[in-house]
Steps between C-alpha positions, in 0.01 A plus 500: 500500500517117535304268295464140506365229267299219566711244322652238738805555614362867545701762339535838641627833314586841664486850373544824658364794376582839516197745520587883430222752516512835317352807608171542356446905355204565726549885572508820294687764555390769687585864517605609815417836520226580262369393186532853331787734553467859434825722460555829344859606301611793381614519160836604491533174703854313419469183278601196740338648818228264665175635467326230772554156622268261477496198752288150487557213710391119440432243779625165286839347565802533279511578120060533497560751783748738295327823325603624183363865438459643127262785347211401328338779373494913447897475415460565153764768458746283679544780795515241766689199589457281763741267705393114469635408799442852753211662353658818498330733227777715288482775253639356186398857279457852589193632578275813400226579662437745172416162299356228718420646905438121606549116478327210611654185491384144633795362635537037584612299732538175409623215668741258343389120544719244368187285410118617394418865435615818677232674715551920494342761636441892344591819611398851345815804527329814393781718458434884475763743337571823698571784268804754542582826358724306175331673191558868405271746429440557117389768312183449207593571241882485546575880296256770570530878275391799618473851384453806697438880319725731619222704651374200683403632864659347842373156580353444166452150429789337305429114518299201672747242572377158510719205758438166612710307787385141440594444885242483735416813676820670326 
């Protein structure tokens, strides 16, 4: 930039300027695939093993294009944790399918702008619990007594046993 006075002799002064533009956060992430997952586990399932990955993409440059995932909601006994940076979904606590047969959690994508707010988008994981044969069968009540007269005839009777299996279809 040059400016110049009007004085007499004229006097001139030069500047340059630098002019860096910053990417502006336009876009919000997107998940690729779907905006609900559905995935079914069974509950002797190892803590640590991935139950689903979730993937979003953003269209902005740089630092407002990154995605940051966390769980928003239906985590409340902690049985899930989720990667920030992959979106891969782990087991953090054993299930039982005995005490809760499904979760639904809202899982974020945010993006990560250096200026202004981050923009996000929602995704539901409805996670059903598969039961397996892990309870044994038990007797109510626990001791039964029985009595039987000597003169009892054959296939008299003796006792009505009671038994539960708390597994499905056991």
């Amino acid at each position: 930039i040059n400016v110049i006075d009007s004085g007499k002799p004229v006097l001139s002064s030069v500047v340059f300027v630098s002019v860096q533009l910053t990417n502006a956060n336009d876009f919000s992430p997107v998940f690729v695939n779907a905006s609900s997952y559905v995935v079914e586990l069974k509950e002797d399932l190892a803590i640590g093993s991935t139950a689903v990955t979730v993937s979003a993409t953003d269209a902005d440059a740089g630092p407002e294009g990154s995605v940051a995932y966390y769980i928003a909601g239906g985590n409340s006994e902690q049985k899930f944790a989720i990667d920030p940076a992959t979106g891969e979904l782990a087991l953090t606590r054993y299930l039982d399918y005995e005490t809760t047969k499904s979760y639904l959690l809202q899982v974020v994508a945010a993006d990560q702008p250096r200026l202004g707010v981050p923009r996000s988008a929602t995704a539901s994981v409805t996670v059903t619990v598969s039961d397996v044969n892990d309870n044994s069968p038990v007797f109510s009540p626990a001791v039964y007594f029985a009595s039987l007269a000597e003169n009892s005839t054959q296939n008299t009777p003796l006792l009505n046993l009671t038994c539960t299996d708390a597994d499905d279809g056991a």
